[in-house]
C-alpha positions as CSV (number, residue, x, y, z in Angstrom):
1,X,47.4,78.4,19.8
2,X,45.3,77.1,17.2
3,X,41.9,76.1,16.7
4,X,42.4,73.3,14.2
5,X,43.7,69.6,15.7
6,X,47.5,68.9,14.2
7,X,47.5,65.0,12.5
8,X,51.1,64.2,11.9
9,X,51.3,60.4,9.9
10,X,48.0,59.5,11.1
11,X,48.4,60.8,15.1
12,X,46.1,63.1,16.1
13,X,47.1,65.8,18.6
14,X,45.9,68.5,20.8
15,X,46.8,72.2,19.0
16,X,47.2,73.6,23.0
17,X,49.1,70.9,24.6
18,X,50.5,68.7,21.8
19,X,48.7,65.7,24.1
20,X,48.3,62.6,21.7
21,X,45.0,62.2,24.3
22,X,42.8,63.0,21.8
23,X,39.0,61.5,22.0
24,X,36.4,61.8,18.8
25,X,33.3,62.4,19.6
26,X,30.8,61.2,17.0
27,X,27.3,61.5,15.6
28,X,25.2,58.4,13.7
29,X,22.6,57.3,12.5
30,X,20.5,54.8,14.7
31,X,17.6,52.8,13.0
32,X,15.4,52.0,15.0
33,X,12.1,50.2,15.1
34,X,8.8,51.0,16.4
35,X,5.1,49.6,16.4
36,X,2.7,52.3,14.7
37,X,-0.5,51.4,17.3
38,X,1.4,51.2,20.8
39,X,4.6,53.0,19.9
40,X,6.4,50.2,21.2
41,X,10.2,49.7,20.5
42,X,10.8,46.1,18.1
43,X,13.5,44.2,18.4
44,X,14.9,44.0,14.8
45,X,16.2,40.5,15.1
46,X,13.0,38.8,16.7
47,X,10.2,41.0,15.5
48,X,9.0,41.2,19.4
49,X,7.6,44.2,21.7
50,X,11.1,43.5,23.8
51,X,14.5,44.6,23.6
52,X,16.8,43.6,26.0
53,X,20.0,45.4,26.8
54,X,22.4,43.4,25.0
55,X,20.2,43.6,21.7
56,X,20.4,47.3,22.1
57,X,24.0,47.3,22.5
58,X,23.9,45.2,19.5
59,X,22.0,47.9,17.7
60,X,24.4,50.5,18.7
61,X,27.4,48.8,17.5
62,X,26.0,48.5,14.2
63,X,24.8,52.3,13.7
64,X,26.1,53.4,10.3
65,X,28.1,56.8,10.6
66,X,29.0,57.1,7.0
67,X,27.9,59.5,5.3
68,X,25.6,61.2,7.8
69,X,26.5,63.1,10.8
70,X,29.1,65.5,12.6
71,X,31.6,64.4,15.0
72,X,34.4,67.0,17.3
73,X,37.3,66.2,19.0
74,X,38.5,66.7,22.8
75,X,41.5,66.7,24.7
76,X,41.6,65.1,27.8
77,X,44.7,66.3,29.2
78,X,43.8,70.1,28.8
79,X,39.9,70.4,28.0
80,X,40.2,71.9,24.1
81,X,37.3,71.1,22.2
82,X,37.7,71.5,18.2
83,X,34.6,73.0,16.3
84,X,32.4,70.8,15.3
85,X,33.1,69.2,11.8
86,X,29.8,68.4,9.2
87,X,29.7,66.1,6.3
């Protein structure tokens, strides 16, 4: 059918299948921090040499996707993929 997903009231859908199993696939921005002799990751909230998993889940969660980026959509009932959309 189409190449372009169908939004009806705010519900995404597949253009194929008419599947409301629709995931968005985005792209943004991570800051990150790094120490210019060792090249070393910094934790952001202690100023340390160590990051532990939950502070870089932290730092995920808190990536800014406004304004930069490009993000897709999939279904997952029948595999469509939309072209990928640019700010």
């Amino acid at each position: 059918m189409g190449n372009e997903v169908i939004n009806e009231c705010g519900v995404i859908l597949c253009p194929n299948c008419g599947s409301r199993r629709i995931t968005e696939i985005l792209q943004a921005a991570l800051t990150k921090m790094y120490d210019a002799n060792s090249g070393r990751i910094i934790n952001p909230y202690t100023q340390k040499g160590y990051m532990s998993n939950r502070d870089k889940a932290m730092a995920y969660d808190a990536s800014v996707s406004d304004g930069i980026g490009c993000w897709a959509y999939k279904c997952r009932k029948c595999g469509w993929e939309s072209r990928l959309y640019t700010e």
